[in-house]
PQR file with spaces between the fields and no chain letter, atoms N, CA, C, O and H, PARSE charges and radii, in Angstrom:
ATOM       1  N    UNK     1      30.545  103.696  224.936 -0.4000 1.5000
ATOM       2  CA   UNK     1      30.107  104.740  225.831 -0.0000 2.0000
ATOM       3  C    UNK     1      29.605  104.160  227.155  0.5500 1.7000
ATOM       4  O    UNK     1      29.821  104.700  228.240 -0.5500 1.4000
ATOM       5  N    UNK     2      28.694  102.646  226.935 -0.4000 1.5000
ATOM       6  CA   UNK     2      28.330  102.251  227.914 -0.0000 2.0000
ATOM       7  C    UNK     2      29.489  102.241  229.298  0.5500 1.7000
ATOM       8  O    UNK     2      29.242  102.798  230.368 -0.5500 1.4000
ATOM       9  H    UNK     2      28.519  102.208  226.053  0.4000 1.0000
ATOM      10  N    UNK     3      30.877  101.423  228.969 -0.4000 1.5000
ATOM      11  CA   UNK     3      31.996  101.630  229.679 -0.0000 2.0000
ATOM      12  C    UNK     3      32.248  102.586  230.470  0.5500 1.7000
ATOM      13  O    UNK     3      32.188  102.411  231.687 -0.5500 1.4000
ATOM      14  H    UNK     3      31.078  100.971  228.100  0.4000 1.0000
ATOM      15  N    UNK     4      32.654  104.054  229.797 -0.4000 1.5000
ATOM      16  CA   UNK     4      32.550  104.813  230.411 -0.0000 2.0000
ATOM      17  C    UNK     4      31.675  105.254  231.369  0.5500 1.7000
ATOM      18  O    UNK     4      32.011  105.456  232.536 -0.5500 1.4000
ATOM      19  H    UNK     4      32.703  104.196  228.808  0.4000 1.0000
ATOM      20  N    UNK     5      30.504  105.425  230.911 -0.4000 1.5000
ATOM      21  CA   UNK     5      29.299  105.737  232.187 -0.0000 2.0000
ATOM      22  C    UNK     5      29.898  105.143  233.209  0.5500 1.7000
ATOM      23  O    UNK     5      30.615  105.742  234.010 -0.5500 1.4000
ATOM      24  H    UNK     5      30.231  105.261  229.963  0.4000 1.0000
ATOM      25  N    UNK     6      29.541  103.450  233.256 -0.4000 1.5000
ATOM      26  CA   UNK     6      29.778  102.796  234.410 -0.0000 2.0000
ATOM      27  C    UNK     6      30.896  103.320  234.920  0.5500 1.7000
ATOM      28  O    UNK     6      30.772  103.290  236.144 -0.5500 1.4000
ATOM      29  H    UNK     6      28.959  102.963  232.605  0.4000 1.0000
ATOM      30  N    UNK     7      32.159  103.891  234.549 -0.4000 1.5000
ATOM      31  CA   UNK     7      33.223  103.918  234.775 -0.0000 2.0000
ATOM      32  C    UNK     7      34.453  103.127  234.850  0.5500 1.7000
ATOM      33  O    UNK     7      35.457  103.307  235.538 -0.5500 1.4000
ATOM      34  H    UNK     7      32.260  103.916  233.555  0.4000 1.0000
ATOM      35  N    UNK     8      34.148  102.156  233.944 -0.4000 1.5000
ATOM      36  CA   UNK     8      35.169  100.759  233.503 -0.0000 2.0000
ATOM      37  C    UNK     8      36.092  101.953  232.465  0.5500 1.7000
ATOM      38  O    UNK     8      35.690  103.090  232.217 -0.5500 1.4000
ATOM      39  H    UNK     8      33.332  102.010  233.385  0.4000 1.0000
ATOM      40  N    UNK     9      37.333  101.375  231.991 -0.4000 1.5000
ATOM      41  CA   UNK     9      38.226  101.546  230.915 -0.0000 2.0000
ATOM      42  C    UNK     9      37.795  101.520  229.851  0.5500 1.7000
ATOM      43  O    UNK     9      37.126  100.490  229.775 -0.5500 1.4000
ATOM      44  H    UNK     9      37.659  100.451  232.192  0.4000 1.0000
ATOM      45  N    UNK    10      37.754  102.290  228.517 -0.4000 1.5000
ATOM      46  CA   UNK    10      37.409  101.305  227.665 -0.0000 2.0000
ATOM      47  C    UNK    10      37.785  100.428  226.782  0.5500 1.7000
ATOM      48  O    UNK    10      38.415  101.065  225.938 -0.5500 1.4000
ATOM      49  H    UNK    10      38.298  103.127  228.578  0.4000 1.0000
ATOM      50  N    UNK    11      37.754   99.219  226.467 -0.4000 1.5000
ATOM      51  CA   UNK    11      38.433   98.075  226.170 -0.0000 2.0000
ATOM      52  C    UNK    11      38.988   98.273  224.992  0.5500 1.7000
ATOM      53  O    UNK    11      38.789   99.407  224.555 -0.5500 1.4000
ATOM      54  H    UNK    11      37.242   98.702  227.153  0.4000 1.0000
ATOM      55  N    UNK    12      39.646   97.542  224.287 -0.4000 1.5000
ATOM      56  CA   UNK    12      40.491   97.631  222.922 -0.0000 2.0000
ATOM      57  C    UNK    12      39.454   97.430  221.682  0.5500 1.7000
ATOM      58  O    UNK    12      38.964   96.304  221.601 -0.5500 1.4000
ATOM      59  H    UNK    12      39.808   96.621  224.642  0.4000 1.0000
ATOM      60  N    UNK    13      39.079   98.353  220.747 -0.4000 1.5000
ATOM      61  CA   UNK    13      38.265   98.240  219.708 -0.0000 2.0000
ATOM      62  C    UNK    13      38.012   97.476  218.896  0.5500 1.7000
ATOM      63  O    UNK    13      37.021   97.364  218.173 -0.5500 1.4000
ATOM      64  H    UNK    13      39.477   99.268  220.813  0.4000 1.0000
ATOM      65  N    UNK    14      39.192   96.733  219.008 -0.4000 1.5000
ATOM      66  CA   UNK    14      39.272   95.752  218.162 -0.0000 2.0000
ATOM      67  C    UNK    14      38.088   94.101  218.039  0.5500 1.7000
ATOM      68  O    UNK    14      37.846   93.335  217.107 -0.5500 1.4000
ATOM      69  H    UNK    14      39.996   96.824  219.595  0.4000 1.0000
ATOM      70  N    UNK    15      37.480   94.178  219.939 -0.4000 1.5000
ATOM      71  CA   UNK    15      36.851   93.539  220.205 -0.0000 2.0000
ATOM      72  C    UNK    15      35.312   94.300  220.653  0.5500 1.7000
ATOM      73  O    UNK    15      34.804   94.225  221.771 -0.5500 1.4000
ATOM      74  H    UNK    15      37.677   94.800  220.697  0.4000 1.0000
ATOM      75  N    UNK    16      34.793   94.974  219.561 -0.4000 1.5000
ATOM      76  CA   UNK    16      34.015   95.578  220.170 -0.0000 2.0000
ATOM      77  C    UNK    16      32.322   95.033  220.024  0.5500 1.7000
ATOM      78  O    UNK    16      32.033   93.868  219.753 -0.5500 1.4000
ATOM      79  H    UNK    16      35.206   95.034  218.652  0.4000 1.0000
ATOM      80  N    UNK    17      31.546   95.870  220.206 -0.4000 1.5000
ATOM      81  CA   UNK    17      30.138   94.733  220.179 -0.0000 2.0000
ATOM      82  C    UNK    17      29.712   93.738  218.611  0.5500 1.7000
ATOM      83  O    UNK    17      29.668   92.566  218.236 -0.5500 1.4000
ATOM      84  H    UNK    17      31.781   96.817  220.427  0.4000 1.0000
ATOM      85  N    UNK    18      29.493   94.964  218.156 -0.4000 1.5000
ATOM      86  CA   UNK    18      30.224   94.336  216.345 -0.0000 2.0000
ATOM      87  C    UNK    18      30.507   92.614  216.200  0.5500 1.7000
ATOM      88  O    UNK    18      29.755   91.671  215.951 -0.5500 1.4000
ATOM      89  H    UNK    18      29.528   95.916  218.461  0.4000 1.0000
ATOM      90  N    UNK    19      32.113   92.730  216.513 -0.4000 1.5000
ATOM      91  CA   UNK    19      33.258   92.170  216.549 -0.0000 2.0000
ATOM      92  C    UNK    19      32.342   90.942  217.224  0.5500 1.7000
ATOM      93  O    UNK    19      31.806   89.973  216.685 -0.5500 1.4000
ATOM      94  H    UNK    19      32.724   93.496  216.716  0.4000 1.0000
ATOM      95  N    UNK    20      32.376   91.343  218.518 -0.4000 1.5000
ATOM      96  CA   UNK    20      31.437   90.130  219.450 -0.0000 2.0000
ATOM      97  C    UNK    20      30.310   89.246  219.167  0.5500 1.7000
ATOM      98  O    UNK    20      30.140   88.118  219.628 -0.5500 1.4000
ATOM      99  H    UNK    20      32.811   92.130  218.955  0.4000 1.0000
ATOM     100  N    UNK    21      29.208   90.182  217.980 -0.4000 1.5000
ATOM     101  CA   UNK    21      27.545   89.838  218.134 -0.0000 2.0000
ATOM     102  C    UNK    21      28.491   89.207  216.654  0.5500 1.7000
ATOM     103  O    UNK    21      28.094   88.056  216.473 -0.5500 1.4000
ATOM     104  H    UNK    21      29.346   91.099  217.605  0.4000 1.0000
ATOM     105  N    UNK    22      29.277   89.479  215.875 -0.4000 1.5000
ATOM     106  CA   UNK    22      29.206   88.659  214.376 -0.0000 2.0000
ATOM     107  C    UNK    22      29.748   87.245  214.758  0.5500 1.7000
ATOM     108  O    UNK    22      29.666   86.450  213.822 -0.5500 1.4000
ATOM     109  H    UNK    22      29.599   90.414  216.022  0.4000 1.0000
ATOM     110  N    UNK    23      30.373   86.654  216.105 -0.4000 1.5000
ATOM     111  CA   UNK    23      30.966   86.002  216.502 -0.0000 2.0000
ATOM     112  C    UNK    23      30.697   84.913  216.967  0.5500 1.7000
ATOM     113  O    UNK    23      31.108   83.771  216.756 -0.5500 1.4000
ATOM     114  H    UNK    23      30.440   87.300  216.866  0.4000 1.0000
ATOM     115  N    UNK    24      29.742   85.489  217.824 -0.4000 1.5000
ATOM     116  CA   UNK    24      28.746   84.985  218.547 -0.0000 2.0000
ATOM     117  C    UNK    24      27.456   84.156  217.071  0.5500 1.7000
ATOM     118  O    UNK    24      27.072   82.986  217.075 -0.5500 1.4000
ATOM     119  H    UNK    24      29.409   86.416  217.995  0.4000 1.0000
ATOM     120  N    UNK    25      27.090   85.223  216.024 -0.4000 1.5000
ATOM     121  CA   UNK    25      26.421   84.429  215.364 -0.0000 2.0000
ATOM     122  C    UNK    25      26.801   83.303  214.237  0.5500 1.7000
ATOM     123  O    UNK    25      26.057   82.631  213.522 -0.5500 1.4000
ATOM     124  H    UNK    25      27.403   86.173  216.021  0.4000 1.0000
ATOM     125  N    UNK    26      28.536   83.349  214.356 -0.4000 1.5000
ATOM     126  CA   UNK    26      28.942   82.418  213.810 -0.0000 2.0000
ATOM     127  C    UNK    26      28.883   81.315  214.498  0.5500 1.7000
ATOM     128  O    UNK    26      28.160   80.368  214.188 -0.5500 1.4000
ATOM     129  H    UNK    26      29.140   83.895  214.936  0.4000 1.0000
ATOM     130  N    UNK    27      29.515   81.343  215.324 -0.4000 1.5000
ATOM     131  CA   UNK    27      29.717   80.148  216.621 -0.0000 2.0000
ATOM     132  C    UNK    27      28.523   79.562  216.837  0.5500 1.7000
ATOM     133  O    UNK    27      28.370   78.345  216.941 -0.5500 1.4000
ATOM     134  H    UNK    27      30.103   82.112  215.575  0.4000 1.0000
ATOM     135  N    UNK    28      27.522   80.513  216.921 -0.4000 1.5000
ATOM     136  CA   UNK    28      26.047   80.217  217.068 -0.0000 2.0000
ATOM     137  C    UNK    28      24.901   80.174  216.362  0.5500 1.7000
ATOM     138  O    UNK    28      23.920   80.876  216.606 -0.5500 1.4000
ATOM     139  H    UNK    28      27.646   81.502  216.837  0.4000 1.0000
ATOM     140  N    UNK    29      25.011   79.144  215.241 -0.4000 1.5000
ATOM     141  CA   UNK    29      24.265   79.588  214.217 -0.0000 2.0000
ATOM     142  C    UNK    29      22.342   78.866  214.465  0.5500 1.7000
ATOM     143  O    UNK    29      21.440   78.927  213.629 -0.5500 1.4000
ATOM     144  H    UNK    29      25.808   78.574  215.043  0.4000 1.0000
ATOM     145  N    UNK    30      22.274   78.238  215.908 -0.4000 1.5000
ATOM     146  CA   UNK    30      21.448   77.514  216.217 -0.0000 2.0000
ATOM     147  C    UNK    30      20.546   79.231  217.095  0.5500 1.7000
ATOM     148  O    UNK    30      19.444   79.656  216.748 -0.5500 1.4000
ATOM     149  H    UNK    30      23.007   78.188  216.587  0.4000 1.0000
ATOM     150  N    UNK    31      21.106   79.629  217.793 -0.4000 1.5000
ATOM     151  CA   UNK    31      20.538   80.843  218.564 -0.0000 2.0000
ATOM     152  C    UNK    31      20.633   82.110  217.899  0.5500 1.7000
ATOM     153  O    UNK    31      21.349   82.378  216.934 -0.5500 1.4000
ATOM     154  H    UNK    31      22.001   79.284  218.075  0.4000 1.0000
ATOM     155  N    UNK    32      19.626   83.066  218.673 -0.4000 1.5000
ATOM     156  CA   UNK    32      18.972   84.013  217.740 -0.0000 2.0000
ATOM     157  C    UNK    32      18.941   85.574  218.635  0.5500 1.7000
ATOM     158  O    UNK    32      18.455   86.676  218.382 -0.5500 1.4000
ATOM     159  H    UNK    32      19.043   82.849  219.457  0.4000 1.0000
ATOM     160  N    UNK    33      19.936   84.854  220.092 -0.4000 1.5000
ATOM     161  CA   UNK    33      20.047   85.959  221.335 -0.0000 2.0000
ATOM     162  C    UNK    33      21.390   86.088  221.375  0.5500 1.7000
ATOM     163  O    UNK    33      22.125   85.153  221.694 -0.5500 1.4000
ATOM     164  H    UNK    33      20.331   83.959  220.297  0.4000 1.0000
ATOM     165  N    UNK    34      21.782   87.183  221.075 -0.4000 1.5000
ATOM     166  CA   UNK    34      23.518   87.427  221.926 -0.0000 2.0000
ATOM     167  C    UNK    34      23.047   88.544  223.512  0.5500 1.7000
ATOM     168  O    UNK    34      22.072   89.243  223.785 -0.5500 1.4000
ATOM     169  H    UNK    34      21.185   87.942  220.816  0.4000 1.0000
ATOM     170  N    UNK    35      24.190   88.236  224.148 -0.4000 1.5000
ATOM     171  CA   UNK    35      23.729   88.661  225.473 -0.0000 2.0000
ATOM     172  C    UNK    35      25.378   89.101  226.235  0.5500 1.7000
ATOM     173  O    UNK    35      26.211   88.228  226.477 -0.5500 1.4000
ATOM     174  H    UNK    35      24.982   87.668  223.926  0.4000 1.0000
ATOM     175  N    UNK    36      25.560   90.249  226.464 -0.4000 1.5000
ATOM     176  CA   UNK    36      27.082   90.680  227.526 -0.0000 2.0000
ATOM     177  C    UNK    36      25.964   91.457  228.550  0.5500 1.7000
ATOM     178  O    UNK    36      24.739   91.552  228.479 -0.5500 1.4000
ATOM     179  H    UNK    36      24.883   90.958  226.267  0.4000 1.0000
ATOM     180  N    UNK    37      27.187   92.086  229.761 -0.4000 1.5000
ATOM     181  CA   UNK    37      26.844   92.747  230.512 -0.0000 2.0000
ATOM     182  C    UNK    37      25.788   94.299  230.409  0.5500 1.7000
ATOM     183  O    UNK    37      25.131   95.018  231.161 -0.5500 1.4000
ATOM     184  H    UNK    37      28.182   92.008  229.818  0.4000 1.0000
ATOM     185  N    UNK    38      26.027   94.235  229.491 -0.4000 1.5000
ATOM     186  CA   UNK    38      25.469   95.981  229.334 -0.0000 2.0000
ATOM     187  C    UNK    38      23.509   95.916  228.152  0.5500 1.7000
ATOM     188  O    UNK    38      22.618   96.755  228.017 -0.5500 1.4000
ATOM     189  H    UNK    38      26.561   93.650  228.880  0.4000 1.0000
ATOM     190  N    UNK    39      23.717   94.288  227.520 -0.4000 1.5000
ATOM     191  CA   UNK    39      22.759   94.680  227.118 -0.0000 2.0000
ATOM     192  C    UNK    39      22.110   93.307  225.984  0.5500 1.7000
ATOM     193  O    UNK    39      22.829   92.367  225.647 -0.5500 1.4000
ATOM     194  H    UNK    39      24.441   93.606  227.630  0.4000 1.0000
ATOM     195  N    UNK    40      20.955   93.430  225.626 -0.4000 1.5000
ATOM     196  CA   UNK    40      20.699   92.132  224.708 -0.0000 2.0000
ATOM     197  C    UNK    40      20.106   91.992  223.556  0.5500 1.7000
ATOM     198  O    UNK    40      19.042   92.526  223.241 -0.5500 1.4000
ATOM     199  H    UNK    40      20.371   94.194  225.900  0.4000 1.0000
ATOM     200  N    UNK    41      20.904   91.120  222.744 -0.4000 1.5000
ATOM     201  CA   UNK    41      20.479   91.926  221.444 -0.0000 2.0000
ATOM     202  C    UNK    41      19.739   90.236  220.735  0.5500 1.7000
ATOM     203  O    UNK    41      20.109   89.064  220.678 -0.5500 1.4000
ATOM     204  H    UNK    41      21.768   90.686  223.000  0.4000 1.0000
ATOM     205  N    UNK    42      18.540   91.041  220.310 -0.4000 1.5000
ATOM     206  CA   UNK    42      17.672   89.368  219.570 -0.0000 2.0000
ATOM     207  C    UNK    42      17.603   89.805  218.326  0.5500 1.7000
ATOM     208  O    UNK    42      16.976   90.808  217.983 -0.5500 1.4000
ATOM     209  H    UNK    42      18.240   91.993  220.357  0.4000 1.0000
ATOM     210  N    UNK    43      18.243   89.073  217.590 -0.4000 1.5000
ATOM     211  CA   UNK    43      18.530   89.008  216.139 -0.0000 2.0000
ATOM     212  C    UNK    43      17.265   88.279  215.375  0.5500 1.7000
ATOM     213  O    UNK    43      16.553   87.570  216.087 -0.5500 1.4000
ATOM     214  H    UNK    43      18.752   88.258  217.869  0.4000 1.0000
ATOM     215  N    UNK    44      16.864   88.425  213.690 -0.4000 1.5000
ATOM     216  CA   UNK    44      16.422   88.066  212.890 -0.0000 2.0000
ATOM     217  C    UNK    44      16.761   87.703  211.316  0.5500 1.7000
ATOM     218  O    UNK    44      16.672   88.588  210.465 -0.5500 1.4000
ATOM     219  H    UNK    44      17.442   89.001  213.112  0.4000 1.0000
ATOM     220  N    UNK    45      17.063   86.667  211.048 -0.4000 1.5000
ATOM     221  CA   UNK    45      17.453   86.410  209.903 -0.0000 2.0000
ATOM     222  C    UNK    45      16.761   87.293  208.601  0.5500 1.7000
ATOM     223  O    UNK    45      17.192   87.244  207.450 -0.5500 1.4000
ATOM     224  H    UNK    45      17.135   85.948  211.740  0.4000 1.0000
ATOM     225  N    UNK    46      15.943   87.865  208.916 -0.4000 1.5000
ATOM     226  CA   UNK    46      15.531   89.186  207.519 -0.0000 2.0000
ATOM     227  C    UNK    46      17.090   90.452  208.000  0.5500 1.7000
ATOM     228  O    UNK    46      17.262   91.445  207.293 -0.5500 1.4000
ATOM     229  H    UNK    46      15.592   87.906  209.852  0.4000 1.0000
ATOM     230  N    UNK    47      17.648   90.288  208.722 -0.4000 1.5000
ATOM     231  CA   UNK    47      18.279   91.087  209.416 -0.0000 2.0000
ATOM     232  C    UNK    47      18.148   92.373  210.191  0.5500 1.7000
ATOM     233  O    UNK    47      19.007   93.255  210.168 -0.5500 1.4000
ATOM     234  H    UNK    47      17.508   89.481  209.296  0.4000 1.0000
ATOM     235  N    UNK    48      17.322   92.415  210.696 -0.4000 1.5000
ATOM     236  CA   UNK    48      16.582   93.065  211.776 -0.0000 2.0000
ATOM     237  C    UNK    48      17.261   92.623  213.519  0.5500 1.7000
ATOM     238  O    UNK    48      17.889   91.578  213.683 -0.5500 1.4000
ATOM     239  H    UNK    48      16.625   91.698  210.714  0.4000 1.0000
ATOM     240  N    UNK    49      16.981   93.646  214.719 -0.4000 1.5000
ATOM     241  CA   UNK    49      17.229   92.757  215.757 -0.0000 2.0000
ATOM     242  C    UNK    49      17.051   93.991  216.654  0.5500 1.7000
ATOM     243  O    UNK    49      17.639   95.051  216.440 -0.5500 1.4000
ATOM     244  H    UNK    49      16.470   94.495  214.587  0.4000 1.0000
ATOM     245  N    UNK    50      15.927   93.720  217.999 -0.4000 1.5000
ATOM     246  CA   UNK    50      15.647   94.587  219.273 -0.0000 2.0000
ATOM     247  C    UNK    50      16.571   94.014  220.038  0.5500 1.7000
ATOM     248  O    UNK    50      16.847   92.843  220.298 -0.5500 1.4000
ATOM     249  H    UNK    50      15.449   92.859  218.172  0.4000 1.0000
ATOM     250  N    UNK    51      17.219   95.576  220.511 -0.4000 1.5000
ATOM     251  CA   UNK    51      17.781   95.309  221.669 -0.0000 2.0000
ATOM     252  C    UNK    51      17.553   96.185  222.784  0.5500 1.7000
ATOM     253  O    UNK    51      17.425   97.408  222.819 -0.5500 1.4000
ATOM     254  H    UNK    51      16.995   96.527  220.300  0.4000 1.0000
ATOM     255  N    UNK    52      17.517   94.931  224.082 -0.4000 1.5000
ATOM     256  CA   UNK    52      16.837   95.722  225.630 -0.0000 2.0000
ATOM     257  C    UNK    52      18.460   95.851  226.504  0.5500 1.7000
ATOM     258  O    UNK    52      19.415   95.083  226.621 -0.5500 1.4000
ATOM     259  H    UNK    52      17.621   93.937  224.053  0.4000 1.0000
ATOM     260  N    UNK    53      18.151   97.237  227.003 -0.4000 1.5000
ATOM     261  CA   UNK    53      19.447   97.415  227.422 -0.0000 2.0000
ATOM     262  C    UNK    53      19.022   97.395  228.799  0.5500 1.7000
ATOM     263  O    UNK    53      18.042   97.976  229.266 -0.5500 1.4000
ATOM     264  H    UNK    53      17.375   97.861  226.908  0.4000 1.0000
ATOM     265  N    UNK    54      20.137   96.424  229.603 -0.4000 1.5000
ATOM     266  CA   UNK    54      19.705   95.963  230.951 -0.0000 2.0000
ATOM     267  C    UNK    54      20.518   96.673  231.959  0.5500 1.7000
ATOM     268  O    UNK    54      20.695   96.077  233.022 -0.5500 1.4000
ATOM     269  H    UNK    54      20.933   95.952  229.223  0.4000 1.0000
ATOM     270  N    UNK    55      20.952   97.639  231.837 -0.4000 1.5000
ATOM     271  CA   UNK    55      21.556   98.557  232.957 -0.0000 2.0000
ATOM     272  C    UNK    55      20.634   99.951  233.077  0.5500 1.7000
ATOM     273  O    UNK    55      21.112  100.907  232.467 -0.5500 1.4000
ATOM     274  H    UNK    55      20.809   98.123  230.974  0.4000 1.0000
ATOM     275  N    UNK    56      19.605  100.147  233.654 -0.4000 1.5000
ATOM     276  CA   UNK    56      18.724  101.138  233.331 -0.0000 2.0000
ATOM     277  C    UNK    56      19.476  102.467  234.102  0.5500 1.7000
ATOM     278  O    UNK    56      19.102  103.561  233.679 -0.5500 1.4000
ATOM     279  H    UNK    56      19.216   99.370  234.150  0.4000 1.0000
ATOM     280  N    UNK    57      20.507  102.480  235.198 -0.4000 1.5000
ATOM     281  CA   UNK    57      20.676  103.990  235.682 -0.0000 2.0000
ATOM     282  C    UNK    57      21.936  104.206  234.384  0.5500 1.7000
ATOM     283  O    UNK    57      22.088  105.416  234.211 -0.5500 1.4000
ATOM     284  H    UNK    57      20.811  101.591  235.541  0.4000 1.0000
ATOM     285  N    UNK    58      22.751  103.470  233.555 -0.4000 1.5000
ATOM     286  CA   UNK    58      23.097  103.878  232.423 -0.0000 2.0000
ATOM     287  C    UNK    58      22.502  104.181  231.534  0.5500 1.7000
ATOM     288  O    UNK    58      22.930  105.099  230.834 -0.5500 1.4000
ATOM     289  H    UNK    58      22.628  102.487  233.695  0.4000 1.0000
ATOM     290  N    UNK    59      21.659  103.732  231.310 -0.4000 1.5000
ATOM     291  CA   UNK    59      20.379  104.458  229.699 -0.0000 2.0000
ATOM     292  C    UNK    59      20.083  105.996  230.585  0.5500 1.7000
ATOM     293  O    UNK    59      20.030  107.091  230.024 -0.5500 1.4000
ATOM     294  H    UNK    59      21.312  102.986  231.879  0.4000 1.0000
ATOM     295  N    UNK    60      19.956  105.828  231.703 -0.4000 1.5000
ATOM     296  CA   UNK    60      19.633  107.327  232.587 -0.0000 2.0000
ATOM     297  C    UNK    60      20.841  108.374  232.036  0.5500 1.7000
ATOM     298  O    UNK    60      20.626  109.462  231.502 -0.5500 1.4000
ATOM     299  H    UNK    60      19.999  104.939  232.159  0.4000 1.0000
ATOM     300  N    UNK    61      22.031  107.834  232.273 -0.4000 1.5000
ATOM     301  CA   UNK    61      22.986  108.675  231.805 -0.0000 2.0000
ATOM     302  C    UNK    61      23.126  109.075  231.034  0.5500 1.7000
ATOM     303  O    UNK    61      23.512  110.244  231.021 -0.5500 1.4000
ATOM     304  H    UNK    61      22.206  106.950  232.706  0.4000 1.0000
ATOM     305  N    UNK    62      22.877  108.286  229.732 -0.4000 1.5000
ATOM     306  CA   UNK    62      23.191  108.172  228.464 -0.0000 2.0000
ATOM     307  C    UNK    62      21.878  108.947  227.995  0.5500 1.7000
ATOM     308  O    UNK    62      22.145  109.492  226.924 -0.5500 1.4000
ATOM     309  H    UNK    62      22.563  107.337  229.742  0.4000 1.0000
ATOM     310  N    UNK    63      20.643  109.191  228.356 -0.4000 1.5000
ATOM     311  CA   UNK    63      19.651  109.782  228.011 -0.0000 2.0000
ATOM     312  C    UNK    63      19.967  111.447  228.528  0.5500 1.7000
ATOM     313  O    UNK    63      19.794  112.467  227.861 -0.5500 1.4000
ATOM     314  H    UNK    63      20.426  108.748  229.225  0.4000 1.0000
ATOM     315  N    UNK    64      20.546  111.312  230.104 -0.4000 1.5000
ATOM     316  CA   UNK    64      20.908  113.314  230.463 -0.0000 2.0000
ATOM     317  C    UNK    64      21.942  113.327  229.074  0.5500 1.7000
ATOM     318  O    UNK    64      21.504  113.604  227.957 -0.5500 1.4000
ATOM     319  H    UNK    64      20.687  110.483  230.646  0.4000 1.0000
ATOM     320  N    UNK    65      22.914  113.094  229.253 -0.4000 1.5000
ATOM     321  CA   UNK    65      23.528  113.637  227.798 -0.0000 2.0000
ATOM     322  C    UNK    65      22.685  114.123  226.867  0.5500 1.7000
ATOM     323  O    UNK    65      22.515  115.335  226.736 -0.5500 1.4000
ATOM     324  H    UNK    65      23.270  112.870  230.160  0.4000 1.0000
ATOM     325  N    UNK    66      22.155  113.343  226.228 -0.4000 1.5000
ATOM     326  CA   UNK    66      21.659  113.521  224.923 -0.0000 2.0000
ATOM     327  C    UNK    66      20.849  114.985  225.657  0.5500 1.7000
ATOM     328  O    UNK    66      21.463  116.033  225.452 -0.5500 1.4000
ATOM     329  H    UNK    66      22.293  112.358  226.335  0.4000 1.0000
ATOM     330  N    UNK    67      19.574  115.101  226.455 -0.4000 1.5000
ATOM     331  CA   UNK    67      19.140  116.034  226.901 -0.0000 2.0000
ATOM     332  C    UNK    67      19.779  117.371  226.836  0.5500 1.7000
ATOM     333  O    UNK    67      19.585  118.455  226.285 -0.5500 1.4000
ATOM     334  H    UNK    67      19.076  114.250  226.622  0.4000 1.0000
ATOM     335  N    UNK    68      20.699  116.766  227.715 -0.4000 1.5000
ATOM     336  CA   UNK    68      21.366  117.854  227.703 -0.0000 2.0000
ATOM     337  C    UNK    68      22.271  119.085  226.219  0.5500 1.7000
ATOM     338  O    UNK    68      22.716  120.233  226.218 -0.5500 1.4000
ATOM     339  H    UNK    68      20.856  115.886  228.163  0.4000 1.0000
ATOM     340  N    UNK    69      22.162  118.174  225.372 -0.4000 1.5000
ATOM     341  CA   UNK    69      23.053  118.330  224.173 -0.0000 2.0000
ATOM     342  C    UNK    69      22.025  119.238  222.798  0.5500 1.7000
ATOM     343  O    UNK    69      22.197  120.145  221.983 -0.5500 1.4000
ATOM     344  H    UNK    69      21.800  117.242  225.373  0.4000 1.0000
ATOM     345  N    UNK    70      20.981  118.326  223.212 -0.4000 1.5000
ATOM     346  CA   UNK    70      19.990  118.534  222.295 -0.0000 2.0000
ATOM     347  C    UNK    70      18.406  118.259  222.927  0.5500 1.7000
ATOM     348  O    UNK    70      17.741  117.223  222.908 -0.5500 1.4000
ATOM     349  H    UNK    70      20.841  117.589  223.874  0.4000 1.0000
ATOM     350  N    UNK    71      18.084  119.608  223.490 -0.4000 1.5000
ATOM     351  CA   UNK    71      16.990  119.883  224.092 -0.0000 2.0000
ATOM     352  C    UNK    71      15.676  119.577  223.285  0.5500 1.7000
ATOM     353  O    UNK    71      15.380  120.008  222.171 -0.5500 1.4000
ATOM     354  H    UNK    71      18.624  120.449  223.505  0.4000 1.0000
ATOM     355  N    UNK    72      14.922  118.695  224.138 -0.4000 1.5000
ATOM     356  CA   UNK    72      13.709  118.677  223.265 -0.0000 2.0000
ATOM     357  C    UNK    72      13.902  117.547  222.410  0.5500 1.7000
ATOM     358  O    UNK    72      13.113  117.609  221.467 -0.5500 1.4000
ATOM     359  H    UNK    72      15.163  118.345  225.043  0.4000 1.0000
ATOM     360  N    UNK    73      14.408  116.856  222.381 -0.4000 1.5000
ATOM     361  CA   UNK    73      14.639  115.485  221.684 -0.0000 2.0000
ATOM     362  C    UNK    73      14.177  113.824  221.880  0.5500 1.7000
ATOM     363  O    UNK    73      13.871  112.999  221.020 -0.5500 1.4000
ATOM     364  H    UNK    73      15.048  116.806  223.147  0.4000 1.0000
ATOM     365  N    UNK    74      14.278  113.670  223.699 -0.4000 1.5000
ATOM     366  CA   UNK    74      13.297  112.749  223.905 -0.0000 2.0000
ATOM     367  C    UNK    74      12.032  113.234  224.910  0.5500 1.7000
ATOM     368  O    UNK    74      11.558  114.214  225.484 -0.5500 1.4000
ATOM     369  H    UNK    74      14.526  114.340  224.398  0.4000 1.0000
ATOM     370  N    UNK    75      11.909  112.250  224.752 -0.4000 1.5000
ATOM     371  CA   UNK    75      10.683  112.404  225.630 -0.0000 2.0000
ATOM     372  C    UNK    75      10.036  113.336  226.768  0.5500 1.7000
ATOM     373  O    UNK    75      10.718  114.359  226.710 -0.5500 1.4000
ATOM     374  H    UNK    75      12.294  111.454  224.285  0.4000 1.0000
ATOM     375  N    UNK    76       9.406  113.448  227.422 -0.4000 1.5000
ATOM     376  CA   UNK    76       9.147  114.302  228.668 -0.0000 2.0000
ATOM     377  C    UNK    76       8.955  112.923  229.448  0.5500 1.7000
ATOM     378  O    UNK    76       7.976  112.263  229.098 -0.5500 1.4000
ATOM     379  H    UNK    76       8.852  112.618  227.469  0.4000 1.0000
ATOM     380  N    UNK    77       9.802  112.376  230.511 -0.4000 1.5000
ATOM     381  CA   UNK    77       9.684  111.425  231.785 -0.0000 2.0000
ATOM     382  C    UNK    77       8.331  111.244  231.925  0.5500 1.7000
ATOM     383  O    UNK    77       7.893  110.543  232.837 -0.5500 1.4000
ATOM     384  H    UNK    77      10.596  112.912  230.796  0.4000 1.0000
């Protein structure tokens, strides 16, 4: 969804964040951060993991939707 907002294509599914972050923690079994354009995800071996999403006028977007869809759901600004 992120894609879209921005207005990029969206890429082939096959490679999708999933696909990427299990990839990344193979390749990387020393680090505990995966990191692309849209956002960052810190993993925990109990398997847990926060992620801060670093495009904030997209979380904007992605938050009117939801608003819009289902009133009363987050927050009041």
């Amino acid at each position: 969804m992120l894609f879209l907002l921005d207005g990029k294509p969206i890429p082939d599914n096959r490679g999708d964040v999933t696909i990427r972050l299990m990839e990344h923690i193979r390749d990387n079994p020393s680090k505990d951060v995966y990191e692309d354009d849209f956002f960052s995800i810190c993993y925990f071996q109990k398997g847990t993991a926060h992620i801060t999403f670093k495009r904030y006028d997209l979380t904007e977007k992605m938050n009117d939707i939801v608003a819009k869809h289902y009133p009363g759901m987050l927050a009041a600004r």
